[in-house]
Structure formats: C-alpha cells, structure tokens
N, C-alpha and C positions, 0 to 999 in steps of 0.2 A: 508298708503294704498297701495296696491300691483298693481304694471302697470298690465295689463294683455297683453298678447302674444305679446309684445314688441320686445321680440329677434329676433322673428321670422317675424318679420315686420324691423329687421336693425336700431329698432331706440336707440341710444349710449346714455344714459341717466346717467351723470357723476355728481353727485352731493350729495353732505353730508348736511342733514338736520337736525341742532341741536335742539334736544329735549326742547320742551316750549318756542321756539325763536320766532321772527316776523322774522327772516334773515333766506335766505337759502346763504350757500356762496359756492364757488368753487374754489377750487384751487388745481394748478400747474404749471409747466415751463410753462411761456408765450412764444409761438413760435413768431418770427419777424412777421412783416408783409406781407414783402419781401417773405418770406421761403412761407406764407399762401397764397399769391396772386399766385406765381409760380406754388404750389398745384394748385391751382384751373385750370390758365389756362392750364396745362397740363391735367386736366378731361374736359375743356370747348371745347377743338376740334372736338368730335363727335358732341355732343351739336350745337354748331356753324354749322356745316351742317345739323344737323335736323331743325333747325329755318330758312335753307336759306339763309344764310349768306354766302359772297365770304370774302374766306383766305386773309389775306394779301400781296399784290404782292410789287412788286421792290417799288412804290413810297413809300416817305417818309412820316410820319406820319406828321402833322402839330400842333402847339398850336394856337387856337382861347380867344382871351381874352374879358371878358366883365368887364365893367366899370359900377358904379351906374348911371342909365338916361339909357342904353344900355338895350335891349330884349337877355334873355336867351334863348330863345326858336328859334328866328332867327339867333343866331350862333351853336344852333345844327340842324338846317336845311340846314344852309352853310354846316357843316363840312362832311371831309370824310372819308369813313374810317379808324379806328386807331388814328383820330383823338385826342387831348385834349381839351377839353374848359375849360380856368382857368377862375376862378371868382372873382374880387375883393371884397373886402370886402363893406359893404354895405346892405341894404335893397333893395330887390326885392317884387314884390309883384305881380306874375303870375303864371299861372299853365303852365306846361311843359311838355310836350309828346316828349319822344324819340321811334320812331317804324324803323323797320326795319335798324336798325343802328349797330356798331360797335364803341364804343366812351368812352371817361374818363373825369369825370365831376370832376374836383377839385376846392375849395373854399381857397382862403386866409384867416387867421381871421378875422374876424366881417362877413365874408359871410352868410346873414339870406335869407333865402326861408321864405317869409310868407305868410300863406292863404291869397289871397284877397278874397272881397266882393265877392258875387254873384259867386260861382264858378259852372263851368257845369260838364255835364257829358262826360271828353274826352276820355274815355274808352270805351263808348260805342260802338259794341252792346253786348260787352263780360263782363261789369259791369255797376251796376248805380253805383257805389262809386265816389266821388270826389274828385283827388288827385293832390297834388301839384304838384308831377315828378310822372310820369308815366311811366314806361318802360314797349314797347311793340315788342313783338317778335325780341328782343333783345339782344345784349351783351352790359352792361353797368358797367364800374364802377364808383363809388360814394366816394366822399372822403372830409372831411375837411369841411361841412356845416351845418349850424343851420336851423332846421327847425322850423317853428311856425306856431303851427295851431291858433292861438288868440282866444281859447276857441270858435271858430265859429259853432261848430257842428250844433245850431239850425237852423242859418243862410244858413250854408251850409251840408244840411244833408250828413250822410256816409263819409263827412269828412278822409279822409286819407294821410299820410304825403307821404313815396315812395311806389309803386303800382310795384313790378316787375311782369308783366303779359305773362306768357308762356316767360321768358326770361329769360337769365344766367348776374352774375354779382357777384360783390362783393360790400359790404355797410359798410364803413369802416369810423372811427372816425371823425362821425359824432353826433349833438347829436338832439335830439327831444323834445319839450316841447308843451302842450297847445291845442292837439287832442283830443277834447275832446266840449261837452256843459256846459253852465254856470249853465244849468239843467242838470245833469247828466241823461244819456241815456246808459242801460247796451248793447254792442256789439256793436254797432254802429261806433263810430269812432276809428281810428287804426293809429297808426303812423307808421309804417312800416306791410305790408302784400307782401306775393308771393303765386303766385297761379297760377295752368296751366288749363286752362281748357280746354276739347276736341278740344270744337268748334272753339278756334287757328288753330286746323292745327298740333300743334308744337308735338314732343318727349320730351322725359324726359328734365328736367331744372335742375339748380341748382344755387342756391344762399347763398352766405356768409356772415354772420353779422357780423361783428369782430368789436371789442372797440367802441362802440358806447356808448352813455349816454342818459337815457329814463325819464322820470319825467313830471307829472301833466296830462297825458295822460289816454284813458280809457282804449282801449288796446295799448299793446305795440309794440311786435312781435308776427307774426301769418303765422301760415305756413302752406299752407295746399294742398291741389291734385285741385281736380274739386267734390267739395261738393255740387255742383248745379245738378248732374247727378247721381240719386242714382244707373245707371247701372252701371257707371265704377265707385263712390266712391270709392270701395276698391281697384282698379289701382294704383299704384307707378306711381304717375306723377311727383312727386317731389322732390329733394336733398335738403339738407342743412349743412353748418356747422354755432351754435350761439356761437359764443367764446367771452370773453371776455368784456363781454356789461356788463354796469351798469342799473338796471331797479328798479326806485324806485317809490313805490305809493305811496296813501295817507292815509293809517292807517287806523283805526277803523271807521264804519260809518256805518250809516244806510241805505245812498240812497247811498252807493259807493260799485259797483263792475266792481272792475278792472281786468285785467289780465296782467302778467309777459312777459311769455311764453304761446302760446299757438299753438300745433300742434293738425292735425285733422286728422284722413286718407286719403292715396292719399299722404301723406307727409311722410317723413322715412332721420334718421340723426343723426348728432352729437351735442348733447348742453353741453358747459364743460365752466368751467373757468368762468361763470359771477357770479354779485353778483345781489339779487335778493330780494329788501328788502320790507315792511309795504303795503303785500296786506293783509287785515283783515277786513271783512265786520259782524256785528255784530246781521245778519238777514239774512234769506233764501233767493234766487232769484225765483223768477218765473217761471224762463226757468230751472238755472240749479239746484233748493231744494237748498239741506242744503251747497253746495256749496262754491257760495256765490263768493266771491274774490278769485284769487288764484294767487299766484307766480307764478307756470309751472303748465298748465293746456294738458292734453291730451287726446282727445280721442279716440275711437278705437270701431270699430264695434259696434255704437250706448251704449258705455259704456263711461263715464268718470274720469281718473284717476287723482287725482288732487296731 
C-alpha cells in the first residue's frame, strides 16, 4: 500500500517487505553507536537552548551510582548537569521523572525497571499516561536497561515504559517486555513513546532509538508531534532516527492488535535497519477497519499507511 506524501513530510522510510511474509526486515551497514550518539549530539545543540537548558561549563561531569535498596529517582535529583547515573544490576520497582535536566542513565546487566503497583500520573498536566522513566523537557540518554511493564496495563491504565516529553535523547540497547494488559486493550499501552506537545513551551526535539529489543508489548515505538492539538497537528514537532531495534509481536489473533512502529503527524524521520516481525491480527479493529495489527503503522493527514 502506497505512503502518501511522505517525501514531502521528510519521512526516510527504508525498508524491504517480503512478499507473503509475517517479517519485515532491514538491512545495511550498522553504523557504531559512538558514530550515532556524536550525530545526534552534534543536531542536539539548538535543541538544548530551545528546552532551556545551560551548556556545559568547566566543571566536570560526575558518575552517581545506585545499588539495589537505593532510589533511582533521588540520584537524578542529586545529579548535575552532564552528569551519569550508573545502575546496578538488580530490580527497581519506581517510576522516575527526569525534567529540566541534562543526564545519562546507564544500566549494568540484570538492570530491570519494573512497573510497580499503583503507578500515577507523573506527567501531568501534559499527559495522563503512566510511565516508568519519564523524560521531561529534557536531554537524556538511556542505555543498558530492562524494562517491564508486568502485564500491568489494567492495574495501571496507559501504562507506558520511556515517555521522552518535549525532550532530546537517545534510547539505546535497551530492551522492553510486558507493556501491555493481561486483557489486551488496543492503543493503550506503549513501551516506548515521544512526543512534543505545545503546551511545554519547547521547539523542535529529537530522539534516537537505536538496538533496542521490543517483545510482548501492545505498542512498541510511537512517534509522534502534539496529536492532542488539531490546530498545529500538522506542525513538525518532532525528529527521529529508529535504527536498529528488534520488535517482535505476538502473531495471529483475534483480540491482538499490536503495533511495530508507529509514526503520526507532527512526527518526520528516519526508520532503517530493524527487524520487525508477527504483527498479524486475523479481524478488523474498531478504530483502525481492516487494519488491524501492523508492523510500521503511519499516518498522515487523517489517512493511514500501514
């Protein structure tokens, strides 16, 4: 099925879909990480003054470590600009708000982010979504963490894993499991979203998803402007580059629709290099007809291109 005026919206949609497959795959030269992080923060310097953020001056960056029994969220309230917070490996079970910061959230192995109970709304008043790490008005990068939603979505409605909100960052080999209800609920929960909306304040963002791994989730990645505002909907609020990510559903079903990728308008970018396999729902959806599941899902000017 034919994107419509994609070009002319910037968005770089690189991918080869083998006829009668469940797989979409992608491939080419994996750039380093290194090469993709330096890209970005060489585009993140305007960015960073549109958010409010002060450059980095003479002092030295610091690393903050947490230990399992330790609070993630009170060593990114200690830390200061350019800071690191390394994470041991271990179970957490809190939600975590990074706003007005400058910071790099690295995990050792076994480092789990898991939904706890009863989670709120710490986004508010620019989302009801519940999300484990929050990134608000922002520079953040993300690296080296397991995330788990524990199937909580009923519990915790809008359930979301990283929330980067009007922020710049990169989200980098991490992986996500379990965003999702024991009742499947189609849109609802998201393991990874970014999203600018007016009402921040902020200029344009940009966020990078590189080598992650996605699985048991309802949606995966979701990229989008300020969809809440149908006066600037079609505004470029948003960058992206999704490289590299693994994103696997759960196959054929009748109450299962999931989504891969999914970009809205207001969102504009690059998705190349991941593989993208067993979204296939075997009955129409309510919201989107004959739809249904999709791998890369996009829309565009109240049309969607799946």
């Amino acid at each position: 099925m034919a994107f419509p005026k994609l070009k002319q919206h910037g968005l770089k949609f690189l991918d080869r879909q083998q006829h009668g497959s469940r797989e979409i795959k992608q491939r080419g030269q994996k750039i380093g990480n290194q090469m993709k992080r330096s890209t970005f923060l060489n585009k993140a310097g305007l960015a960073i003054a549109s958010l409010g953020l002060s450059a980095l001056g003479t002092v030295s960056a610091a690393t903050l470590n947490v230990n399992p029994g330790d609070s993630i969220q009170s060593a990114v309230d200690a830390a200061a600009a350019g800071d690191t917070i390394h994470i041991a490996g271990g179970v957490y079970e809190e939600q975590i708000v990074v706003s007005n910061k400058n910071l790099n959230l690295v995990g050792e192995a076994g480092a789990i982010l898991k939904a706890p109970a009863g989670m709120t709304r710490t986004l508010a008043p620019f989302t009801t979504r519940r999300a484990v790490l929050g990134i608000v008005l922002s520079q953040a990068n993300v690296s080296g963490l397991a995330f788990d939603g524990n199937r909580s979505g009923q519990e915790n409605p809008r359930l979301t894993g990283v929330y980067y909100l009007a922020s710049n960052g990169t989200l980098s080999d991490c992986s996500f499991q379990g965003f999702r209800g024991v009742v499947r609920t189609a849109l609802l929960e998201v393991a990874c979203i970014a999203a600018n909306q007016t009402s921040t304040g902020a200029g344009l963002t940009h966020v990078e998803v590189l080598d992650n791994t996605f699985s048991d989730n309802e949606s995966n990645i979701v990229m989008l402007g300020d969809d809440a505002n149908p006066v600037v909907a079609a505004a470029l609020r948003q960058t992206f580059l999704v490289e590299g990510n693994t994103v696997i559903g759960s196959g054929p079903g009748t109450d299962v629709f999931e989504f891969g990728i999914r970009v809205t308008v207001g969102a504009s970018g690059t998705i190349q290099h991941n593989t993208v396999t067993d979204f296939l729902s075997v009955a129409p959806n309510a919201v989107l007809g004959p739809v249904g599941s999709a791998g890369i899902l996009v829309f565009h000017a109240n049309k969607i291109s799946p």
